[in-house]
Backbone as JSON Lines, residues from 0, in Angstrom:
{"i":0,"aa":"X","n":[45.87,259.57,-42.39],"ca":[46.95,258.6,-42.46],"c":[48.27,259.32,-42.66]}
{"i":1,"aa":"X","n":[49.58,259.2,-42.17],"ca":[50.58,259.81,-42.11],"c":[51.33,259.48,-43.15]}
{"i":2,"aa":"X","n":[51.84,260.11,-44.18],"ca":[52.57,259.86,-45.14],"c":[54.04,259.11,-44.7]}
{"i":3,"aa":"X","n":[54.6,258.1,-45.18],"ca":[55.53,257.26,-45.3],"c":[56.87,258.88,-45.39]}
{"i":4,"aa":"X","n":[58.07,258.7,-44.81],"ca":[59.34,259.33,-44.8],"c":[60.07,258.78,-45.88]}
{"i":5,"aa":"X","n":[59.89,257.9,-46.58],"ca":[61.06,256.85,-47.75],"c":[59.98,256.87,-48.61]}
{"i":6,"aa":"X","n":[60.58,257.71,-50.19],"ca":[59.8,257.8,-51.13],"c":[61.0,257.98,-52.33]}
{"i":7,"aa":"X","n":[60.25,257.46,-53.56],"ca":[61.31,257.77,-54.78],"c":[60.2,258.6,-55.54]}
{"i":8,"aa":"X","n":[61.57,258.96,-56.54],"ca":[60.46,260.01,-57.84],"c":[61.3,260.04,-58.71]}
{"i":9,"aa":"X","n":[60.27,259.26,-60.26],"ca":[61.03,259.21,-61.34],"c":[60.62,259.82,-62.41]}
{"i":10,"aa":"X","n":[61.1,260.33,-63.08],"ca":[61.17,261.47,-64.44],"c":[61.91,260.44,-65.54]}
{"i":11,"aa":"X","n":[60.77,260.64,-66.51],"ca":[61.72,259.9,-68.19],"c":[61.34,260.83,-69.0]}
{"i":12,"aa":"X","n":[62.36,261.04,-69.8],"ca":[62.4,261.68,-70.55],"c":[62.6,260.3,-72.02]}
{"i":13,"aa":"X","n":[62.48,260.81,-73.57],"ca":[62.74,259.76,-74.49],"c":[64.02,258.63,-73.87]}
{"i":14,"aa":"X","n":[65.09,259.05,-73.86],"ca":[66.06,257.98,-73.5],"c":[66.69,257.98,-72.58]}
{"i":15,"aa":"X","n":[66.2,258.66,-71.21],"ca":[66.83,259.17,-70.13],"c":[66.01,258.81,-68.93]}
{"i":16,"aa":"X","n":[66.49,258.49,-67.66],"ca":[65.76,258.72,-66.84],"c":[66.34,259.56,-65.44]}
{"i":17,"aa":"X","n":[65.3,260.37,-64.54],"ca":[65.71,261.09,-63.35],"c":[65.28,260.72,-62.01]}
{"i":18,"aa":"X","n":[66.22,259.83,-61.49],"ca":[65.54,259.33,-60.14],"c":[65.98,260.05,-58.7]}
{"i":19,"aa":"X","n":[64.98,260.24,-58.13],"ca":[65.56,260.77,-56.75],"c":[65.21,259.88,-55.5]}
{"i":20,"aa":"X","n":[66.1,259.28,-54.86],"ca":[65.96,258.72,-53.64],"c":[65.31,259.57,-52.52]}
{"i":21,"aa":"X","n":[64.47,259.28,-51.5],"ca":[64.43,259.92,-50.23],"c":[63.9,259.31,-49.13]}
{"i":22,"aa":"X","n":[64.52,259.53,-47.92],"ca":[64.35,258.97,-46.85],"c":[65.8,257.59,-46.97]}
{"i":23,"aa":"X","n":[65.15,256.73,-46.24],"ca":[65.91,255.81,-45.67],"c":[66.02,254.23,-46.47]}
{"i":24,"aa":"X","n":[66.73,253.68,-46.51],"ca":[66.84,252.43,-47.8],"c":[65.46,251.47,-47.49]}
{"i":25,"aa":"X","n":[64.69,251.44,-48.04],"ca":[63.33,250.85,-48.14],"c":[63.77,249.38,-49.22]}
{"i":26,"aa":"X","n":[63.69,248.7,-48.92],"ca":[63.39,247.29,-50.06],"c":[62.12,247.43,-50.68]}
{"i":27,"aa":"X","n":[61.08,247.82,-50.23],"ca":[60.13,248.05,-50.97],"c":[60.03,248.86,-52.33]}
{"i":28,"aa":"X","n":[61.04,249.93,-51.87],"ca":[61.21,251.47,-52.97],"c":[61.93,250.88,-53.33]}
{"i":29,"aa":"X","n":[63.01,249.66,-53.3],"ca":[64.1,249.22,-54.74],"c":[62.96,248.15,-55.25]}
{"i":30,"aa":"X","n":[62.14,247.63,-54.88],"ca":[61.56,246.49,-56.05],"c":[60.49,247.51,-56.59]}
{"i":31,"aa":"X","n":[59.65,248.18,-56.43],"ca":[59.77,249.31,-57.25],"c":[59.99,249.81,-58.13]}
{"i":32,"aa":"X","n":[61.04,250.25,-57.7],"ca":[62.26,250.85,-58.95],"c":[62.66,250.13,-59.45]}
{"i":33,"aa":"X","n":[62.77,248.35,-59.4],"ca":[63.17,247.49,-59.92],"c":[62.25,247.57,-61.12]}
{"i":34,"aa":"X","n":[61.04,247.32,-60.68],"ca":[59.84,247.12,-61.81],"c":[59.85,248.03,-62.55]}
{"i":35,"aa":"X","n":[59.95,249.65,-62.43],"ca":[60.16,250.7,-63.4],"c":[61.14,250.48,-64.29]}
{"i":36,"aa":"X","n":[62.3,250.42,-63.66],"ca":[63.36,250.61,-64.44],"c":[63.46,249.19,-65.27]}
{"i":37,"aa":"X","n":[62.83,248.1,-65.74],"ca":[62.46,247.13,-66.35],"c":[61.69,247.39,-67.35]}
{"i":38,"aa":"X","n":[60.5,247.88,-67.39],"ca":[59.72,248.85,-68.08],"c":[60.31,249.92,-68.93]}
{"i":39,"aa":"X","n":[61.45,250.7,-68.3],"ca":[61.98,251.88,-69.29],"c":[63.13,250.73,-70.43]}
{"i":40,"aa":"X","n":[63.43,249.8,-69.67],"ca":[64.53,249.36,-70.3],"c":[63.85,248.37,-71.74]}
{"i":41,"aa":"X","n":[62.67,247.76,-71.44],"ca":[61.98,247.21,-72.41],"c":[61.37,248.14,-73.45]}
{"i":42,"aa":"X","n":[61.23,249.7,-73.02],"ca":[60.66,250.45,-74.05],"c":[61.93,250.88,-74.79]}
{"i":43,"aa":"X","n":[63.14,251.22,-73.96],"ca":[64.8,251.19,-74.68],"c":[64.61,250.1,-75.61]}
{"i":44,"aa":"X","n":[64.33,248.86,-75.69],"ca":[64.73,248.12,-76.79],"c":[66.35,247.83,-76.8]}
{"i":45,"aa":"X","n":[67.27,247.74,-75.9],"ca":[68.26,247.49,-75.95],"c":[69.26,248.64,-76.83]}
{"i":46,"aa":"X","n":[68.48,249.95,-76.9],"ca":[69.12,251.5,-77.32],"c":[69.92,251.97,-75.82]}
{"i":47,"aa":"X","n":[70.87,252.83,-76.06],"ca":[71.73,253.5,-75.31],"c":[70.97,254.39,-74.79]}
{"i":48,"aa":"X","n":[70.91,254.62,-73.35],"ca":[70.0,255.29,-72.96],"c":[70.89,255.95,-71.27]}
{"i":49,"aa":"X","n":[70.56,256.79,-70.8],"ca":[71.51,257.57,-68.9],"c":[69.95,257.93,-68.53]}
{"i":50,"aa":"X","n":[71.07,257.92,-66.9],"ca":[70.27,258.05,-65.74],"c":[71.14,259.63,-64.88]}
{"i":51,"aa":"X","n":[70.29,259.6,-64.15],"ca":[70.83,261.29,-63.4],"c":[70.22,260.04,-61.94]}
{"i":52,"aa":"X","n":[70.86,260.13,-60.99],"ca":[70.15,259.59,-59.29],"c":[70.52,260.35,-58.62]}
{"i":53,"aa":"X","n":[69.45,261.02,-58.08],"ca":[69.57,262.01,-56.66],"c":[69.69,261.66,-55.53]}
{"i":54,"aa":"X","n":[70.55,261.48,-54.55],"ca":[70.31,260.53,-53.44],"c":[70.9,261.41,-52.15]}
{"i":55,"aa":"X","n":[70.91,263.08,-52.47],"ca":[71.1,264.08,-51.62],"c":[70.28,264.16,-50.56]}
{"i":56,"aa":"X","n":[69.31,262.87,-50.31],"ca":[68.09,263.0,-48.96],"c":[68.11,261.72,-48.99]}
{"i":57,"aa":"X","n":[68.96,260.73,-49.46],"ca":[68.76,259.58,-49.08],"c":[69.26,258.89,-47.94]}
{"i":58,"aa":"X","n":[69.42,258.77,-47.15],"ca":[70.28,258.27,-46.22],"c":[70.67,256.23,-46.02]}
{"i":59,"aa":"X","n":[72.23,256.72,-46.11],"ca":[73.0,255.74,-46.29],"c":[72.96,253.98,-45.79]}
{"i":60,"aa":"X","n":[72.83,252.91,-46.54],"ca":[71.98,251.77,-46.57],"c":[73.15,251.05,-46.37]}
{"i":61,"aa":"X","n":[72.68,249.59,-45.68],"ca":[73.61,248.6,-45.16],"c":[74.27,248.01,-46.21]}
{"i":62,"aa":"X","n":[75.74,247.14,-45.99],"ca":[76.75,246.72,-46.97],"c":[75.37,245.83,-47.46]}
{"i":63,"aa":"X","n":[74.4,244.85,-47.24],"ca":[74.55,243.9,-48.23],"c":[72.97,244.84,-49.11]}
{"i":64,"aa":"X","n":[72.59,245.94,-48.87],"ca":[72.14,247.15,-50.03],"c":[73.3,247.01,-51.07]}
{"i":65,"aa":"X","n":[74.09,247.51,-50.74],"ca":[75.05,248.28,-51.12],"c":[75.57,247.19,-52.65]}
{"i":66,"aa":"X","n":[75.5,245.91,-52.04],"ca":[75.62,244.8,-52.81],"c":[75.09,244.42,-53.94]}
{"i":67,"aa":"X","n":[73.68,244.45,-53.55],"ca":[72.87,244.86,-54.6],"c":[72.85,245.98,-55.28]}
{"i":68,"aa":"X","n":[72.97,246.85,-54.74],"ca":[73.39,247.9,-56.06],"c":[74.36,248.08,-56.72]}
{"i":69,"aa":"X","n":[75.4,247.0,-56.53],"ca":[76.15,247.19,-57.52],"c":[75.71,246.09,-58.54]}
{"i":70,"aa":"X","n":[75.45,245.25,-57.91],"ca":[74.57,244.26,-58.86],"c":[73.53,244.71,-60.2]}
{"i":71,"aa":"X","n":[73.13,245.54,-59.31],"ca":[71.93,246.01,-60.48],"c":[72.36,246.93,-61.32]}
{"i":72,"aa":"X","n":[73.65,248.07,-60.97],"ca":[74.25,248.58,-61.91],"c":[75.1,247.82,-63.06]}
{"i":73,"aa":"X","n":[75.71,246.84,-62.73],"ca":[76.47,246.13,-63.33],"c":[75.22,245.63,-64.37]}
{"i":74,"aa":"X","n":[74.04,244.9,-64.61],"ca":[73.06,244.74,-64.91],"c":[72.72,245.57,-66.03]}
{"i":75,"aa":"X","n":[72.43,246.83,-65.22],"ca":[71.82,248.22,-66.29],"c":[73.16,248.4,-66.89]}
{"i":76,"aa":"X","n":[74.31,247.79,-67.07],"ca":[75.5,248.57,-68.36],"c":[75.01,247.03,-69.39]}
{"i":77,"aa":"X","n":[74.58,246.16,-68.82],"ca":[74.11,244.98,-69.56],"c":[72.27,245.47,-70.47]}
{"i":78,"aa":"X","n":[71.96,246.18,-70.18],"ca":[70.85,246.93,-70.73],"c":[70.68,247.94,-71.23]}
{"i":79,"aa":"X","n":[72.06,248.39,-71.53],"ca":[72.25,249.74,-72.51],"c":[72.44,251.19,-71.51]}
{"i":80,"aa":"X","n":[72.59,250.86,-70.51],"ca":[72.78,252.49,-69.39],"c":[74.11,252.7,-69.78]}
{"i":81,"aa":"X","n":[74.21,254.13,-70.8],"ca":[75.96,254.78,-71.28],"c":[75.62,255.54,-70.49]}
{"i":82,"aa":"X","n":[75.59,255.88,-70.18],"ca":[75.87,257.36,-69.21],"c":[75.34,257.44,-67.55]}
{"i":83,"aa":"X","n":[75.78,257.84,-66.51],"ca":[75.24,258.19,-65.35],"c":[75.73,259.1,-64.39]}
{"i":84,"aa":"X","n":[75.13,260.12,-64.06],"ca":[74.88,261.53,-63.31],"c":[74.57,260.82,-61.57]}
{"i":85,"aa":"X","n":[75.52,260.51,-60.64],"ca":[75.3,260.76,-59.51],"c":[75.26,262.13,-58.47]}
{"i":86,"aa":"X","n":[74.3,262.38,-57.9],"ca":[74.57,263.58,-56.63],"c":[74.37,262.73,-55.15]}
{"i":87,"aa":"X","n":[75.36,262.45,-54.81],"ca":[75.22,261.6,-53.76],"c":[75.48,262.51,-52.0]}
{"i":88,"aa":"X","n":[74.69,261.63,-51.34],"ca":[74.55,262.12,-50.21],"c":[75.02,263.06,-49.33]}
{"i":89,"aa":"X","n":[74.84,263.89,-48.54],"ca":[75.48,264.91,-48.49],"c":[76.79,264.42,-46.9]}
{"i":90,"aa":"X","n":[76.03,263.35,-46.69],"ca":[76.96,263.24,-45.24],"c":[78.27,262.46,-45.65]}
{"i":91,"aa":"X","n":[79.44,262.48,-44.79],"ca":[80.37,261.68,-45.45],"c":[80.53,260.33,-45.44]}
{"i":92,"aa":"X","n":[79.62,259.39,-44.65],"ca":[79.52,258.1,-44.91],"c":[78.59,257.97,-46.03]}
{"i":93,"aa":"X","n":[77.83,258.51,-46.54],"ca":[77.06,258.53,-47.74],"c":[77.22,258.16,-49.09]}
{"i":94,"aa":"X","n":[79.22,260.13,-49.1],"ca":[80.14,259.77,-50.36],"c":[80.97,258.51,-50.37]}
{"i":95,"aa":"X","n":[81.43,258.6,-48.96],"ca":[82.4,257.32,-48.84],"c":[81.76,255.82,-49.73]}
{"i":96,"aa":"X","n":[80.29,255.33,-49.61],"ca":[79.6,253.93,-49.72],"c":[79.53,254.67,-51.54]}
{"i":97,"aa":"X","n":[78.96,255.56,-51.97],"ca":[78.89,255.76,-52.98],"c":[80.37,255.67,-54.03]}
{"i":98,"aa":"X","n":[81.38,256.31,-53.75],"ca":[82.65,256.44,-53.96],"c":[83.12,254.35,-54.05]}
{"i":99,"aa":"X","n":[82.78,254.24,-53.18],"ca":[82.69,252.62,-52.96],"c":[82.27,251.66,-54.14]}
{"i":100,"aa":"X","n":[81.13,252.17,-53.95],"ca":[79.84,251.52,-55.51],"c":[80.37,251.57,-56.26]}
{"i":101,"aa":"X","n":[81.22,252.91,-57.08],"ca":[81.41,253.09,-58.33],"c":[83.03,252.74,-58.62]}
{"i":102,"aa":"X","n":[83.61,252.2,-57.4],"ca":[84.59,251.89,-57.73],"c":[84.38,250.24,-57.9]}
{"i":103,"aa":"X","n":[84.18,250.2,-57.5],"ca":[83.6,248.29,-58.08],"c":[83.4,248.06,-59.34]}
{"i":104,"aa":"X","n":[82.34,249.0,-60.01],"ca":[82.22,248.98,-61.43],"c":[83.6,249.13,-62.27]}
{"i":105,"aa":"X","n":[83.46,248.84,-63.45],"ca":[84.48,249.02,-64.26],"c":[84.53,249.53,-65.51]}
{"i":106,"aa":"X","n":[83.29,250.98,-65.37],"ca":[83.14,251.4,-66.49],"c":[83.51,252.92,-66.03]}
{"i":107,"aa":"X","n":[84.51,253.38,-65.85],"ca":[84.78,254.65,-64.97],"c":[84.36,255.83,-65.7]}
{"i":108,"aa":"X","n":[84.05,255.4,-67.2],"ca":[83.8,256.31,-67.77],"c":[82.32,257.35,-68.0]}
{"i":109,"aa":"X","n":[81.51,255.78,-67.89],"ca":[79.92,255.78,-67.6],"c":[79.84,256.73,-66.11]}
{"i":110,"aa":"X","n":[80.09,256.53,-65.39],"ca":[79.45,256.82,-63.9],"c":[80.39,258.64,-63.54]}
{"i":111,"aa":"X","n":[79.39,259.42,-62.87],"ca":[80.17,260.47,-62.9],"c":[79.3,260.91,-61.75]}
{"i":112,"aa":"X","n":[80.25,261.76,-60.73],"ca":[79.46,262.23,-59.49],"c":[79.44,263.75,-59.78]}
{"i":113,"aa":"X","n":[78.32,264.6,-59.51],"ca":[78.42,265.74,-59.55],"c":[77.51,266.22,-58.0]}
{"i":114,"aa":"X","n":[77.91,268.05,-57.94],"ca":[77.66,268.23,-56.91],"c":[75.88,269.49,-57.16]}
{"i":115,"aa":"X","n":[75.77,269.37,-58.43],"ca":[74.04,269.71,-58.64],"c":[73.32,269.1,-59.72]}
{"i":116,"aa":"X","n":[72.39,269.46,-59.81],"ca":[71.56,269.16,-60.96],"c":[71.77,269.89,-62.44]}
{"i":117,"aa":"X","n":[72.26,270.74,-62.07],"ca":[72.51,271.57,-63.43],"c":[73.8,270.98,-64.15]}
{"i":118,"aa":"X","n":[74.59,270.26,-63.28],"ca":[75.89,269.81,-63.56],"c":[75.15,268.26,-64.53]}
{"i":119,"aa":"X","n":[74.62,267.81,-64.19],"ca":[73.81,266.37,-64.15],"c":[73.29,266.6,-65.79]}
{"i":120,"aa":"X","n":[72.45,267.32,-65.81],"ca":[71.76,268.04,-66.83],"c":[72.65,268.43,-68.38]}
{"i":121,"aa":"X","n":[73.13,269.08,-67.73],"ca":[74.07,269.12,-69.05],"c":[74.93,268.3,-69.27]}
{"i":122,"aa":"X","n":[75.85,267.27,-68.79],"ca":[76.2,266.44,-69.25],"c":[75.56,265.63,-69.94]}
{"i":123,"aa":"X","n":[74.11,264.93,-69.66],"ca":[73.26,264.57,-71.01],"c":[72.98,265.22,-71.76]}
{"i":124,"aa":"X","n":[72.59,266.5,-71.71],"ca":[72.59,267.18,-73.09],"c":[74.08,267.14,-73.7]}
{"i":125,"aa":"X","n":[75.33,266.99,-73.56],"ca":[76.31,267.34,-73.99],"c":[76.56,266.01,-74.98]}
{"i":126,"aa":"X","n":[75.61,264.77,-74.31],"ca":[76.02,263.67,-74.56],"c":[75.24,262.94,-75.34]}
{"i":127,"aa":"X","n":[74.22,263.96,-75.76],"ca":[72.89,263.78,-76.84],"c":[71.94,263.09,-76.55]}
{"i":128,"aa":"X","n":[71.74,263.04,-75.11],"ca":[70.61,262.22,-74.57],"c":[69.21,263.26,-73.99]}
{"i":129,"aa":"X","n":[68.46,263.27,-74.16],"ca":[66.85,263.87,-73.65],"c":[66.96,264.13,-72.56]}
{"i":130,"aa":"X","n":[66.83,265.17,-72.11],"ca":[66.14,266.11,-71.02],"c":[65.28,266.39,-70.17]}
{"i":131,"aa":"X","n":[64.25,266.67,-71.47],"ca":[63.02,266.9,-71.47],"c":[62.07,265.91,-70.62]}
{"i":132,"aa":"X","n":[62.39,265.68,-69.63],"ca":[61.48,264.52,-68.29],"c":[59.75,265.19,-68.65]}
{"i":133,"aa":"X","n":[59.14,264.25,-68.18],"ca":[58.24,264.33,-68.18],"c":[57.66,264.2,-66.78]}
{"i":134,"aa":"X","n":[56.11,264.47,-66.6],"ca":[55.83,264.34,-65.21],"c":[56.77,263.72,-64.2]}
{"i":135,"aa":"X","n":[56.97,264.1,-63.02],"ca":[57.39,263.17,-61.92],"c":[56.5,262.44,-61.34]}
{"i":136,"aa":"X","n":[57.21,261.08,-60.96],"ca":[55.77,260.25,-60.4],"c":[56.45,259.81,-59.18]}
{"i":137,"aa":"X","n":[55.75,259.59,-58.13],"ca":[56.07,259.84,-56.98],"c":[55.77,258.43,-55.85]}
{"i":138,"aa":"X","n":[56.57,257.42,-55.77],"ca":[56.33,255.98,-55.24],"c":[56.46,256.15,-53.51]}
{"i":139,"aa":"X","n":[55.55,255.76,-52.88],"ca":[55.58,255.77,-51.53],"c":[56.45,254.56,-50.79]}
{"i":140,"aa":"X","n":[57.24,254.6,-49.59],"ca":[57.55,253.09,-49.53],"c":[56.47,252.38,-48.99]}
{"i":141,"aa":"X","n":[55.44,252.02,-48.78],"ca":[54.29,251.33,-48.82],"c":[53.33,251.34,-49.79]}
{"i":142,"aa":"X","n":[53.8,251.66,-50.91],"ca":[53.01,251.7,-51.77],"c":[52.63,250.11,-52.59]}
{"i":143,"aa":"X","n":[52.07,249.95,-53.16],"ca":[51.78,248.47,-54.09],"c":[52.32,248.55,-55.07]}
{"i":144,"aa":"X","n":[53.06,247.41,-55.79],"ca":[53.27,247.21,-56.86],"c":[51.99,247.15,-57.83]}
């Protein structure tokens, strides 16, 4: 059977989480990630908790995506997300939609784009949040809830 091209992979650490997008905008891989990131947020308890999103292999998703994700960010600052580490796409319609996203929000302070992981990384450590991820787990876009 041929492995699916659109896959996520998420890393938690105590109050942190590390998501990496890949492949192409799947609805399947955001309800998904919907359901995870529901799960981390119920074990948060409504504690302050960042995200790092890798989306350097993701390739760039239609305006009414785009919609929803700001939706759902706006959401996660309603669920305790202080902090967030973007590495966004490498093509320039990618930065442009991303650059986009985070200007909608209105927490300019929360959201921060960097251009590696090491950059990503230490800003939660700087910011006293966990590291230390644990396994990566690896969601197919055909996979089952």
């Amino acid at each position: 059977m041929q492995q699916s091209a659109s896959y996520l992979v998420i890393k938690q650490s105590e109050n942190a989480l590390c998501v990496s997008f890949c492949g192409g905008h799947a609805d399947e891989l955001m309800a998904i990630y919907a359901v995870e990131l529901e799960r981390f947020c119920q074990q948060m308890q409504g504690a302050r908790w960042a995200r790092i999103v890798d989306l350097r292999q993701w390739t760039v998703s239609a305006a009414p995506a785009q919609q929803r994700i700001e939706q759902l960010l706006k959401l996660d600052l309603q669920r305790g997300l202080s902090l967030e580490f973007v590495l966004p796409p490498p093509e320039i319609i990618g930065h442009w939609q991303v650059n986009k996203t985070l200007a909608q929000l209105s927490e300019p302070d929360i959201f921060h784009q960097v251009s590696n992981q090491e950059q990503a990384l230490a800003g939660l450590e700087n910011a006293g949040f966990s590291t230390q991820f644990g396994v990566p787990r690896r969601f197919d876009k055909n996979a089952l809830l």
